[in-house]
Each structure stands twice: as C-alpha cells, then as structure tokens.
C-alpha positions in Angstrom: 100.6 93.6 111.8 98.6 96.5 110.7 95.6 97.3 108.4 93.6 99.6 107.0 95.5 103.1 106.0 92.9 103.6 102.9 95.3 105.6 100.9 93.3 108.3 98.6 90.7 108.7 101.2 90.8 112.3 102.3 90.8 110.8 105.9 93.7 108.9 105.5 96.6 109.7 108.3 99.6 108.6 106.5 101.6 110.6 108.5 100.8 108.5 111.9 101.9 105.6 109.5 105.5 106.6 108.2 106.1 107.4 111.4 105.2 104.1 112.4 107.9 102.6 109.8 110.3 104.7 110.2 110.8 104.5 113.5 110.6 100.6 113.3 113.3 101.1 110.5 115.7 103.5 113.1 115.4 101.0 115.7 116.3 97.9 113.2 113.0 96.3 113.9 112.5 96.1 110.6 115.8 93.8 109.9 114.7 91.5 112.2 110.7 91.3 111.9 107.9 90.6 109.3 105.5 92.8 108.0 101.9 92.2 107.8 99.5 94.2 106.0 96.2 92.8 106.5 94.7 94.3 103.0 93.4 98.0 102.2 96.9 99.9 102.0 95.2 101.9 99.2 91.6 103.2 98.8 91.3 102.8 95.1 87.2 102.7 95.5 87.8 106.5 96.0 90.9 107.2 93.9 92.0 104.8 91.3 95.3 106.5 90.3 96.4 106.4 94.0 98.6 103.3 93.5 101.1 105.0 91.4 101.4 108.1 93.3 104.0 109.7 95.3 102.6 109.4 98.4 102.3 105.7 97.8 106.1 105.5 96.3 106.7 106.9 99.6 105.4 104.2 101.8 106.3 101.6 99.9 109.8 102.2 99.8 109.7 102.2 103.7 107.6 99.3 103.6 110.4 97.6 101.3 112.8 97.7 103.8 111.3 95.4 105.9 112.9 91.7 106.4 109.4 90.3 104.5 106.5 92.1 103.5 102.9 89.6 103.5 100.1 91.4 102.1 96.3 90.5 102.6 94.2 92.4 99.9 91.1 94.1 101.3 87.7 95.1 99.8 89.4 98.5 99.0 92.1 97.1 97.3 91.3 93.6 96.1 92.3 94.1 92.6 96.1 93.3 94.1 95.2 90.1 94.6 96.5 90.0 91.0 99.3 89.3 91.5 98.9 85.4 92.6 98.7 84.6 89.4 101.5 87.4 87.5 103.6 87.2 90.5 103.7 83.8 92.0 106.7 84.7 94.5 105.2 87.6 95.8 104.0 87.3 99.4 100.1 88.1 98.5 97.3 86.0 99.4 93.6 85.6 100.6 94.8 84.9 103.9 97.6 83.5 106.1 98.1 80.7 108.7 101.7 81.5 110.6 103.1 80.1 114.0 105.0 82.0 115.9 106.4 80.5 119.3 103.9 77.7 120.1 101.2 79.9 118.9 99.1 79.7 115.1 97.5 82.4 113.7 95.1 82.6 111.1 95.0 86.3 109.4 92.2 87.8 107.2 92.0 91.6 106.3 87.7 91.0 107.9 85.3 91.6 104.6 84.8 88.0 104.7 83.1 88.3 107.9 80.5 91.1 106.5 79.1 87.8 104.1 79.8 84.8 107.0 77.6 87.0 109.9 75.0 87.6 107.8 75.2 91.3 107.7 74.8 91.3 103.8 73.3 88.6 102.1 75.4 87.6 99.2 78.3 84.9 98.5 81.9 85.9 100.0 82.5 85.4 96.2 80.3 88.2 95.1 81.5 90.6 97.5 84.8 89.8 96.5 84.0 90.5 92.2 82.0 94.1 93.8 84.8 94.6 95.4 87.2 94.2 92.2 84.4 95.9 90.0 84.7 99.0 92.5 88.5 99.2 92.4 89.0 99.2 88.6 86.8 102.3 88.6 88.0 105.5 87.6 88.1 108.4 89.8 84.4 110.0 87.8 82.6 106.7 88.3 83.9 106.3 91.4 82.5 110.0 92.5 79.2 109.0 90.3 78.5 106.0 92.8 79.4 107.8 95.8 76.6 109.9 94.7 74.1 107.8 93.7 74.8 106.4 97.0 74.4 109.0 99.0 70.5 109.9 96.6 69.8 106.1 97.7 70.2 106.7 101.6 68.1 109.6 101.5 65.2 107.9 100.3 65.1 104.7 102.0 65.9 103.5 105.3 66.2 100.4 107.2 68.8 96.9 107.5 72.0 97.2 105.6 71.7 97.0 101.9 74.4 96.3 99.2 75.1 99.8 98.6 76.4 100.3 102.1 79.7 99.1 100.2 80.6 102.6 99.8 80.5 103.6 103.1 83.2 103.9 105.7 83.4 100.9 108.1 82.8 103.6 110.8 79.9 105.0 109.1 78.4 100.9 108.3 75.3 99.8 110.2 75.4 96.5 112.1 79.1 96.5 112.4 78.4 94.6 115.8 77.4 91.2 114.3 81.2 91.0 112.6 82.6 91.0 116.1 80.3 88.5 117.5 81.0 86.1 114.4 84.2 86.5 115.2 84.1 85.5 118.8 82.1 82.4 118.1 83.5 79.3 117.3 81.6 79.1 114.0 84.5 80.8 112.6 86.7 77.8 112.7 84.6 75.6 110.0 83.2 78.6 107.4 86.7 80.8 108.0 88.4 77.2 107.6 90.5 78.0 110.7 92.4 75.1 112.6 90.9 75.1 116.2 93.6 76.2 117.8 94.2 79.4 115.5 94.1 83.0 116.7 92.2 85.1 114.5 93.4 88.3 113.8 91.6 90.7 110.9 91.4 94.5 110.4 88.6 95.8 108.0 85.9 97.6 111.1 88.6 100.0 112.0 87.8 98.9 115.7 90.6 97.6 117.2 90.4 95.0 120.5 92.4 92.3 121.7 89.6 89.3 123.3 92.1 86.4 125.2 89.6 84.8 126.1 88.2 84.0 122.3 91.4 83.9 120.6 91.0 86.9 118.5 92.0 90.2 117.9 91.5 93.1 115.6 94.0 95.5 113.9 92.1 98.7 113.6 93.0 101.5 111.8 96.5 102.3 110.5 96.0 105.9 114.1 96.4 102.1 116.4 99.2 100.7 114.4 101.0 101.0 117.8 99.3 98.6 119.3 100.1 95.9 117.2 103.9 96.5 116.4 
C-alpha cells in the first residue's frame, strides 16, 4: 500500500518510487501481490497536463505490471474518480474494505478525515466538488490561486480556513486533530467502518503504525518501504 507521490509537484521524489516498483517487479512481488494506491498518484492541483506525461507513462507502466492495481482517488487527484461511472471494471473507488488472513481493513486516501475532525467546517461532499474544481484547472489558474493564496495568508492569520486547500499537508495547520479522529472510535459510525476494521489512510504525509487503535498511516511515497 502506498500514497501520496503528488506527481507535478516540484517536490515529488519519483525516483525513491520507481525504485520501489521495480525492485518489487525483480523480485516477482509484483506477480504475486496487490497494489494499493491510496489516492494522489498525480498532483494535478499544480499541473493539470501531468497525467499524460512521460514521467507518468513511466510509472504507470510499472505500476501495470502488478497482479491488481486498486486505486483510492485523493484531493489531488479526485477527478479519477471518473472512472466509476466510464469504467465500471476498473479497480477505483472512494474506499476499500479487504481481508487479508483473519484480518479487515478499511482503506481511505485521509481528506475525509480533514471534514469528519472538524479541522475545516464544510460537508465531506464539498471538499470533495473543491477538490474536483481544483483538478480540472489549468496550469495558469492553478498558479493564479496559488497566488491569491499565498496574498490571503499574508494578511490574515489565525484557525485553518478553506484556502489552506492549497497548501502542502506538511505545511497545513492542525494536522494533529486528523490523527486523533483517527484513533477514536468515532471513526467506525461517520467513516462507516465495521468494528473490527483496521484503518489505514495516507493524505498527512506522516506515516505511523498505532496497534493498539487499529490504525495506520501510509505517508509519503520517501516511506513507501515501510508498507511493501
């Protein structure tokens, strides 16, 4: 499982990725495991025509020769989630529930969790049509609300406001309260996980594995190791 390589950002390390699948591929993981991708492969908030590029040709065709490929689409590239309804056999969807062993596992890329902590104060369903606003942007309205942004935070200060959107999840304020909703058990009725389901999500770039509360985060695509 892995999240979170934000291709098109110019801090993306899709070198420490490839490398990742390649060497799963040499070894013949990939002929006998799953892939996961919990959601934001691509950064298309910061560079729309990133999804047809090389670079992305490049990982998807190492991607591709995995036994299955699921894919979980994240704020950054939510638009994907288009393909439910053009591409009813692909493996895409909002989230996953999957057993493995005697173990479930519920699987979210982790926006969700900005809305259901309380750390922005609008429906999961309007974060989610921001977020699909955001990706269909092109690369000059993209850099236009990067920098209207940017205007906005130096003339106000304070709790997180909707335009923190366009921040890094490093760079986010509160970041904290995602990690405590996710360690509660009010997770299981407003995530509509089963009780015994193990959350695993990606999205604050903070990776940790918690036992003792059932849940785990992916972090960035640099701890992609720690979750092969």
């Amino acid at each position: 499982m892995v999240s979170d390589l934000h291709l098109g950002y110019e801090k993306c390390n899709v070198t420490a990725f490839t490398d990742f699948l390649d060497n799963c591929i040499s070894s013949g993981i990939s002929k006998e495991y799953s892939l996961f991708i919990l959601g934001d492969l691509w950064d298309l908030w910061r560079k729309h025509d990133i999804i047809y590029s090389k670079e992305s040709d490049e990982v998807l065709s190492l991607i591709n020769q995995f036994k299955d490929v699921y894919y979980l689409p994240g704020n950054h590239d939510h638009m994907t989630l288009d393909a439910i309804q053009d591409y009813p056999d692909f493996n895409i969807r909002k989230y996953f529930r999957i057993k493995s062993g005697e173990k479930n596992f519920f699987l979210v890329h982790g926006h969700e969790l900005e809305v259901l902590s309380k750390l922005i104060s609008i429906k999961p369903s309007e974060y989610d049509k921001i977020s699909d606003q955001l990706c269909r942007m092109n690369d000059t309205e993209g850099n236009i609300a990067s920098y209207l942004h940017e205007m906005y935070h130096k003339v106000t200060q304070g709790q997180p406001q909707i335009t923190d959107f366009l921040q890094t999840a490093e760079q986010r304020q509160g970041m904290d309260a995602i990690d405590r909703f996710a360690k509660s058990k009010a997770r299981y009725p407003l995530l509509g996980m089963q009780l015994n389901d193990i959350l695993i999500f990606g999205h604050t770039h903070r990776p940790y594995i918690d036992i003792e509360n059932r849940v785990a985060n992916t972090g960035e695509v640099d701890n992609v190791r720690a979750f092969a």
